[in-house]
SEVEXDO-885950 format. One line per field, with one value per residue (C-alpha): residue number from 1; x, y, z; residue in three letters. Coordinates in steps of 0.25 Angstrom, whole numbers, always signed. Layout:
num	(NUM;...)
x	(X;...)
y	(Y;...)
z	(Z;...)
residu	(Ala;...)
END
This chain:
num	(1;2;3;4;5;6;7;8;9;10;11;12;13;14;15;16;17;18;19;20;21;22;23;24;25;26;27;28;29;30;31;32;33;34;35;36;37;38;39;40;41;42;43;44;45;46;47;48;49;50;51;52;53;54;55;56;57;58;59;60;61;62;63;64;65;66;67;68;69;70;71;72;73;74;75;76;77;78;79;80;81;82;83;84;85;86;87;88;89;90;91;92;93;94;95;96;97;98;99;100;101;102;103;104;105;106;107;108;109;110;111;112;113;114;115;116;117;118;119;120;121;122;123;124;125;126;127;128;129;130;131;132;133;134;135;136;137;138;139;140;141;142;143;144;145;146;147;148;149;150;151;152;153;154;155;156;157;158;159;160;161;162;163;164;165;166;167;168;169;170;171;172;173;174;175;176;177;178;179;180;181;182;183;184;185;186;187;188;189;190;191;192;193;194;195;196;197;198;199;200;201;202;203;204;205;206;207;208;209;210;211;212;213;214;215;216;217;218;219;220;221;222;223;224;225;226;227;228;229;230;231;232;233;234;235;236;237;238;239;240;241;242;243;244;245;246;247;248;249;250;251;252;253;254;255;256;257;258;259;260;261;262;263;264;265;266;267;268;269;270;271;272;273;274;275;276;277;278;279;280;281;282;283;284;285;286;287;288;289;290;291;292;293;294;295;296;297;298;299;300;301;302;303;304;305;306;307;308;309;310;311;312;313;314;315;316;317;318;319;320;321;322;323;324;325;326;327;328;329;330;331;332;333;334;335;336;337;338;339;340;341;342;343;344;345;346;347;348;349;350;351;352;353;354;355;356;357;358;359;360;361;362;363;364;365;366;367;368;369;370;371;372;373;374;375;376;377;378;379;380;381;382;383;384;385;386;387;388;389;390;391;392;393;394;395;396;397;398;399;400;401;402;403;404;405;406;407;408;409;410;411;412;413;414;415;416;417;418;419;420;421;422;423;424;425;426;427;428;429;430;431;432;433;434;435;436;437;438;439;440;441;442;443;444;445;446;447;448;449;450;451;452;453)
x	(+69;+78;+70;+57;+64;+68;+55;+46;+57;+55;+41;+38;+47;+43;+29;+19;+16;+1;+7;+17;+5;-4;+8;+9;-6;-6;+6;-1;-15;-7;+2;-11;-18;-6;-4;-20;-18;-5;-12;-21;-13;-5;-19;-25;-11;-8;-24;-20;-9;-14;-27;-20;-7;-16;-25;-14;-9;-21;-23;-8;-11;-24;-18;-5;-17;-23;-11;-6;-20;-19;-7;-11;-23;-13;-4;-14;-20;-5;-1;+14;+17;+18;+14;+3;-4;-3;-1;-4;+2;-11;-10;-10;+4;+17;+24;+21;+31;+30;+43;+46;+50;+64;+61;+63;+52;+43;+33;+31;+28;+30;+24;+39;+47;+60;+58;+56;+71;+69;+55;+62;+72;+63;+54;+70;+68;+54;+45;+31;+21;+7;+6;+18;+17;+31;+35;+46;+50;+56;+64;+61;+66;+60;+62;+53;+54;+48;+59;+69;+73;+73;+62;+62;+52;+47;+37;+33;+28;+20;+23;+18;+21;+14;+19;+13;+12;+5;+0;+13;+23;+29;+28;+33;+30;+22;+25;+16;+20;+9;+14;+11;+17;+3;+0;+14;+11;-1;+4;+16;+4;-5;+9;+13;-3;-3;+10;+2;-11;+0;+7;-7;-14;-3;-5;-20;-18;-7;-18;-30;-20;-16;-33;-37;-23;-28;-43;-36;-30;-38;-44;-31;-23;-37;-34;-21;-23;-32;-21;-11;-18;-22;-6;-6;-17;-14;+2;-2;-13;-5;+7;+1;-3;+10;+16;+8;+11;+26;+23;+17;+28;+39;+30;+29;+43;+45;+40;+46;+39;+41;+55;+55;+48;+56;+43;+36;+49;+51;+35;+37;+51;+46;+32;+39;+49;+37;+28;+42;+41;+27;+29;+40;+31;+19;+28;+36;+19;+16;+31;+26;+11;+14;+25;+12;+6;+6;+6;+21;+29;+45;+49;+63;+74;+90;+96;+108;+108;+119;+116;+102;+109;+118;+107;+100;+111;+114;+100;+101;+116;+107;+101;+112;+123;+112;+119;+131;+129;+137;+131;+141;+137;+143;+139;+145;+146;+133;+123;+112;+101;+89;+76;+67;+74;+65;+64;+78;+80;+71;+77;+92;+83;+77;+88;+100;+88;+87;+101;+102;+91;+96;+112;+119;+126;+139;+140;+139;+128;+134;+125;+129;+125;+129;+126;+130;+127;+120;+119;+115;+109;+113;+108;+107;+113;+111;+118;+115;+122;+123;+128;+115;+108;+107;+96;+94;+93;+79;+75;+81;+68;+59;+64;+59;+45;+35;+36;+46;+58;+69;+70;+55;+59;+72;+63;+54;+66;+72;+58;+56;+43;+47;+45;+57;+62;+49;+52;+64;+62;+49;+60;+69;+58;+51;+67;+68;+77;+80;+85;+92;+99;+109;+118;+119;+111;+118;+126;+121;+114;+116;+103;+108;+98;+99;+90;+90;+96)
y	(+58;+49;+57;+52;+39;+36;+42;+33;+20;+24;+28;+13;+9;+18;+15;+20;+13;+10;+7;-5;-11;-13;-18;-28;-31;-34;-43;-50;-52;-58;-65;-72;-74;-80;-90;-94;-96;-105;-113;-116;-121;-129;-135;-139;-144;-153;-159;-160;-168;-174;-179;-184;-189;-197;-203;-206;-215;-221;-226;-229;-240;-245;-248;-254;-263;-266;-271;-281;-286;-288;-296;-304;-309;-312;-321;-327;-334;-337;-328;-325;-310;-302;-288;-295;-302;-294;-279;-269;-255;-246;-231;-227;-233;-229;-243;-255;-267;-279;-283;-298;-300;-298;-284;-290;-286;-293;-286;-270;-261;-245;-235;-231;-243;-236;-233;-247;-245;-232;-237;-251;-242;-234;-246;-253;-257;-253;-260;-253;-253;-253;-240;-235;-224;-219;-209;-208;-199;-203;-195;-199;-198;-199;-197;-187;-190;-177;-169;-180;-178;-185;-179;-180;-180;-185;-194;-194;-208;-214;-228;-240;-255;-268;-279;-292;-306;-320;-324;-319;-321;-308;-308;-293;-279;-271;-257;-248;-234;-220;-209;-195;-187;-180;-176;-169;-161;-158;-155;-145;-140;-136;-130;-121;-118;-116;-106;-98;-95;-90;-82;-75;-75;-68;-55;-58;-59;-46;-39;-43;-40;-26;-24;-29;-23;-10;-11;-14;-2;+8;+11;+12;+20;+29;+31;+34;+44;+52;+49;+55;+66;+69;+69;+80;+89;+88;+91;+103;+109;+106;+115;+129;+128;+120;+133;+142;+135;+135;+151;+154;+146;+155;+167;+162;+160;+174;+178;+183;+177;+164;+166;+170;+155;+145;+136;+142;+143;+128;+125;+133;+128;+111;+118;+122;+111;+102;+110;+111;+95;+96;+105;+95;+83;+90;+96;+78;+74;+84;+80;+65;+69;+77;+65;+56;+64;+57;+70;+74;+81;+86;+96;+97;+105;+106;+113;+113;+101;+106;+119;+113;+102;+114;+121;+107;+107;+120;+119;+107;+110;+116;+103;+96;+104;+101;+86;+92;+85;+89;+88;+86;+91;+83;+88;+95;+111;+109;+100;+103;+91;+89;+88;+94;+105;+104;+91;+88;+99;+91;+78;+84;+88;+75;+68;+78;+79;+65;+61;+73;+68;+54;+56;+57;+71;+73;+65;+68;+70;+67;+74;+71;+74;+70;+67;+54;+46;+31;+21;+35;+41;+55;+56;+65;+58;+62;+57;+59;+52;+52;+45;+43;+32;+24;+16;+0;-8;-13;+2;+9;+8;+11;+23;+32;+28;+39;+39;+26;+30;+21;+24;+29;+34;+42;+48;+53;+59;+64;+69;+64;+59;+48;+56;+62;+50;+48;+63;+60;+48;+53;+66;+55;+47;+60;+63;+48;+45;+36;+35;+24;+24;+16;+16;+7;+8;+17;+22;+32;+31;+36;+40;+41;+49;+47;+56;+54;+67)
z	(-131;-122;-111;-115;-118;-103;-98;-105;-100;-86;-86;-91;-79;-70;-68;-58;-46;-52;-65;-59;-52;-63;-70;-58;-58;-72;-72;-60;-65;-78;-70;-63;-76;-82;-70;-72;-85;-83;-72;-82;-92;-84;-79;-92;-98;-85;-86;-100;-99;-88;-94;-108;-101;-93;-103;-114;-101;-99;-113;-115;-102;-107;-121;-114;-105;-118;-124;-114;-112;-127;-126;-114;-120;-132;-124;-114;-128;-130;-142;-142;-144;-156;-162;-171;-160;-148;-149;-160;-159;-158;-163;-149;-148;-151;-148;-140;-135;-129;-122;-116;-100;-105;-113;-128;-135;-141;-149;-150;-163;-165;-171;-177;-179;-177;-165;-159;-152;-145;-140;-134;-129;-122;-116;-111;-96;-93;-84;-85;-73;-77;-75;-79;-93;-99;-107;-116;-129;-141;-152;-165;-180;-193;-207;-215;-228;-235;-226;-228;-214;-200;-190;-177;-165;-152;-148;-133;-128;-118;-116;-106;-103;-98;-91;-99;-91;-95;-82;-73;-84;-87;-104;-106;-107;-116;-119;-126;-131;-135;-141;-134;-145;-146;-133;-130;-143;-138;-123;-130;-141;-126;-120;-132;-133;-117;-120;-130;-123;-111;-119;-124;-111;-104;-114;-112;-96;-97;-103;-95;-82;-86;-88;-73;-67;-73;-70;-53;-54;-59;-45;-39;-52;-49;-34;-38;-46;-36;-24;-34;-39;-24;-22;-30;-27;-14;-13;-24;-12;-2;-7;-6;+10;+12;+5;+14;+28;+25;+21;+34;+43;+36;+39;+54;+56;+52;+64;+75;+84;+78;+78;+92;+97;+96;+98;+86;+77;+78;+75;+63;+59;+60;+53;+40;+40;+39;+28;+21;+20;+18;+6;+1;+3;-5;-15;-16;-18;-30;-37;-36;-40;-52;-56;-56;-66;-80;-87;-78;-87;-85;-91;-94;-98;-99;-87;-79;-69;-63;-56;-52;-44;-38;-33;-26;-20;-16;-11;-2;+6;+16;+20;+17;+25;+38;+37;+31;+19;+9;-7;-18;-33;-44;-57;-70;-71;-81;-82;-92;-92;-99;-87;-77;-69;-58;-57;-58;-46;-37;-40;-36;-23;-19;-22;-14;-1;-2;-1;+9;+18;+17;+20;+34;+38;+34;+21;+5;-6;-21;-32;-46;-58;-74;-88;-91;-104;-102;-112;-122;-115;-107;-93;-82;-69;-54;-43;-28;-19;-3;+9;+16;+19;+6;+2;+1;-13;-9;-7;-17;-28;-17;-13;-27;-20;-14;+0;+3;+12;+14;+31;+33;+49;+43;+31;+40;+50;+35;+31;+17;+13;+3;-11;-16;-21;-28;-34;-38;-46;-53;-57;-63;-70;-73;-83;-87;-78;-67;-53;-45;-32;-27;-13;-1;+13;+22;+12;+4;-9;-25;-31;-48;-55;-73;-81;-96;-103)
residu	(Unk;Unk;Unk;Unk;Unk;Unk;Unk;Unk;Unk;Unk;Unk;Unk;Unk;Unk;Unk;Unk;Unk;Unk;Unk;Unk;Unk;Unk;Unk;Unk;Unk;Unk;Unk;Unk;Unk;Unk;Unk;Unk;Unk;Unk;Unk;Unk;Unk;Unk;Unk;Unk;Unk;Unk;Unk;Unk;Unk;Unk;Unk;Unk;Unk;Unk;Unk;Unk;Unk;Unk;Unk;Unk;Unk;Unk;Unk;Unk;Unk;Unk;Unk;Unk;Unk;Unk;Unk;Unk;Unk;Unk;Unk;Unk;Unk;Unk;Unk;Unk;Unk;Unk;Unk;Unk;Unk;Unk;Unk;Unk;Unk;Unk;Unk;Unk;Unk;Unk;Unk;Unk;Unk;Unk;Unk;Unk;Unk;Unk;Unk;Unk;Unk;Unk;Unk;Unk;Unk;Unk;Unk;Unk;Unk;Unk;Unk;Unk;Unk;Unk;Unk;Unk;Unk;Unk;Unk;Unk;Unk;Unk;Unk;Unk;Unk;Unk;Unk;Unk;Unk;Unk;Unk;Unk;Unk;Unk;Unk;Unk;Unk;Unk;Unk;Unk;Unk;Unk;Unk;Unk;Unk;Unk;Unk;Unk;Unk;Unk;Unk;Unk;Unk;Unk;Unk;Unk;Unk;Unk;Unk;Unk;Unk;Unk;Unk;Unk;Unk;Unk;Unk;Unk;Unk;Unk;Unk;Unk;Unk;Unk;Unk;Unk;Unk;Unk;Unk;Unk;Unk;Unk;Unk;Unk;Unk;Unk;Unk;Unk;Unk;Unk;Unk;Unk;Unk;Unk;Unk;Unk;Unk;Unk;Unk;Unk;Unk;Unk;Unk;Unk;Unk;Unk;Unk;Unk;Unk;Unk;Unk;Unk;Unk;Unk;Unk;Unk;Unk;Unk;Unk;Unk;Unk;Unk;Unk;Unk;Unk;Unk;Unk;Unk;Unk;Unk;Unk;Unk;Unk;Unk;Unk;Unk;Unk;Unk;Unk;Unk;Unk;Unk;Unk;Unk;Unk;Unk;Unk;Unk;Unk;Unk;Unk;Unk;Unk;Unk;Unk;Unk;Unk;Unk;Unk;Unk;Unk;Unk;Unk;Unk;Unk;Unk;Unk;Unk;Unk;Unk;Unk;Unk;Unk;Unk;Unk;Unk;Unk;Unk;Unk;Unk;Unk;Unk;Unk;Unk;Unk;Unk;Unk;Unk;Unk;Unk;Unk;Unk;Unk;Unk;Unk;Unk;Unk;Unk;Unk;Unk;Unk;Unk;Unk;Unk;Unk;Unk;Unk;Unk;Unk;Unk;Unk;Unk;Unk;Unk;Unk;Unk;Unk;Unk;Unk;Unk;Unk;Unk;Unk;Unk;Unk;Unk;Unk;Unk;Unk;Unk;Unk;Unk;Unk;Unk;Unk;Unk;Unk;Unk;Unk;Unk;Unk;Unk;Unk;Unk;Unk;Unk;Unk;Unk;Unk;Unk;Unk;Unk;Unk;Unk;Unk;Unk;Unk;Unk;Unk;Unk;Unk;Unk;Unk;Unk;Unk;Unk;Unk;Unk;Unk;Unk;Unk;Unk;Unk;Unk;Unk;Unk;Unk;Unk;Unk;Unk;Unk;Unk;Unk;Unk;Unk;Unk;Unk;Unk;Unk;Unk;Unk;Unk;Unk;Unk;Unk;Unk;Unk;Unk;Unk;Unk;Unk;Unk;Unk;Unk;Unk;Unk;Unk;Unk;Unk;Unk;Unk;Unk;Unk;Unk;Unk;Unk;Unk;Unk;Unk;Unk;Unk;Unk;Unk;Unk;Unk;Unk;Unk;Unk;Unk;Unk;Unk;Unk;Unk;Unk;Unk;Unk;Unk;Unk;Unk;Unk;Unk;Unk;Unk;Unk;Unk;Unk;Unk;Unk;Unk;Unk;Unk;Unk;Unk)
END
């Protein structure tokens, strides 16, 4: 059950490369559809705002005009100021004031009486140009008498002033006050309105995306499919006359004639050596075509890890003692773990060659192997370490890649192709695990396996 648990986990984080695009496309088309539909919003508030900003301006002047021509006809008939004769506060108006040359005023109303100190506060030391418009908030309380309490809200204004002369004689100022209350309720309604159709039109747009990123793959996923299956087919052909060829260079070598010539003896040696690689090659290309399979299954079982990784390493002191390397086994007497023998055989192999292939003569490679409990959980740990040539931090994700080598000129000298890595991650995804390596350029590397038990 924990097996299938941490399968499923990283097959959702291990996606396919076809699966991680579409992903991308799909969060790309929304990304653009969201940003259209942002642009537009932003657009249409802005005219908005614009549009009804600037004609509550305009009217606010035209009525201040209005009102100073009132009281200039007023005066030039010689009437002396007050609220009866000059002024009337309309229902467009908040407040209006009429302020002498010394700023004592002379004759104003409100729509809330209260607040006549607050508004003269406000109005203190202003000297309005004729196109001058000012804003201002107020906070205001109120008693409500059904809930017997004091309320309390904002009122936002928009306020403008006059200058007011009898021939060049400055008389005062007028001040007219409008409340736009309204249209900031209205601009926050349009905001939380605009933040709404957002939040539905990005499922709308995820949706729509994941429907056109699928629809630009299809041809692609179909080409991918034929590449992968001809993978396949052709590593699987290519085995048997592979097989046959290394047959008949071990039967040629036999003869006593080859033996004989030294010429013919090296043909056939740098003949085999390269269908052996071949064989590898084909045999790296049908591991990673079958682990593309949907319908890949592991079996497993319970073995003894330990005598396995004894005979890997029995196996590989030939090549290692060419560089006199020297491969140190740390592990208990027994280690039953639950997984696929095969599997888990080919993984010791990849990663021991690996760290092999990679190290300088002379040196160490550290195989350990445990049981551990995490969090829980039980797991089967594998640790290879060597004293090679390490790997850098920006390379170290790019390296379970098919075909990336870190030094491509020393790969080739070394003779890998770029797919073990690849094998040995699909192993350890294949058991639920995962694989990280760490260590420092030029000075080895650590590569921890941990498979879920």
């Amino acid at each position: 059950m924990k097996t299938s648990l941490f399968s499923r986990w990283n097959l959702l984080k291990n996606l396919n490369l076809i699966s991680r695009t579409q992903w991308r496309l799909t969060m790309i088309y929304t990304g653009i559809l969201m940003l259209f539909l942002i642009l537009f919003m932003v657009i249409v508030y802005f005219l908005l705002y614009g549009v009804i900003v600037s004609s509550q301006e305009d009217q606010l002047k035209k009525l201040v005009d209005q009102e100073v021509s009132v009281i200039k006809e007023k005066m030039i008939k010689g009437k002396k100021p007050s609220i009866q004769n000059f002024v009337m506060l309309s229902d467009e108006q908040f407040f209006y004031y009429v302020v002498d040359a010394k700023g004592k005023l002379l004759t104003g109303d409100e729509l809330y009486h209260h607040l006549r100190p607050k508004l003269y506060k406000k109005l203190e030391g202003w000297n309005p140009n004729p196109k001058e418009i000012r804003y201002e908030n107020l906070n205001v309380s109120y008693f409500v008498p059904w809930q017997e309490d004091l309320n309390k809200r904002n009122i936002d204004l928009m306020m403008a002033g006059r200058k007011i002369y009898k021939g060049n004689q400055f008389i005062g100022i007028l001040y007219v006050g409008k409340s736009i209350s309204n249209r900031v309720e209205l601009f926050d309604w349009l905001l939380n309105i605009f933040a709404i159709l957002l939040f539905v039109f990005s499922f709308v747009s995820f949706f729509i995306s994941y429907f056109m990123s699928k629809r630009a793959m299809s041809p692609i996923i179909r080409s991918y499919m034929k590449q992968r299956e001809f993978a396949a087919d052709a590593s699987h052909e290519l085995r048997t006359p592979l097989s046959v060829i290394l047959s008949s260079i071990n039967a040629l070598e036999m003869e006593k004639q080859v033996q004989e010539d030294e010429f013919s003896h090296s043909v056939l040696s740098n003949m085999k050596y390269e269908v052996k690689r071949m064989i590898k090659l084909v045999g790296d290309l049908l591991t990673l075509a079958r682990s593309d399979a949907e319908n890949t299954e592991v079996r497993k079982e319970v073995f003894d890890f330990h005598q396995l990784a004894e005979k890997a390493v029995h196996s590989l002191e030939t090549i290692a003692d060419e560089k006199r390397i020297t491969i140190r086994l740390s592990t208990p007497a027994q280690l039953f773990v639950y997984g696929n023998r095969e599997r888990l055989d080919q993984l010791l192999y990849i990663l021991l060659e690996n760290a092999i292939k990679y190290s300088p003569e002379n040196t160490e490679v550290n195989l350990e192997l445990s049981l551990k409990k995490e969090e829980k959980n039980k797991l089967l740990v594998i640790l290879v370490e060597d004293q090679g040539i390490g790997i850098k931090p920006e390379e170290r994700e790019r390296i379970f890649e098919r075909f990336y080598r870190t030094d491509k000129s020393r790969s080739k000298q070394l003779g890998g192709h770029g797919l073990g890595l690849a094998i040995a991650k699909w192993i350890v995804d294949s058991h639920g695990g995962w694989i990280q390596v760490a260590g420092k350029s030029g000075k080895g590397s650590v590569f921890t396996i941990k498979i879920p038990q």
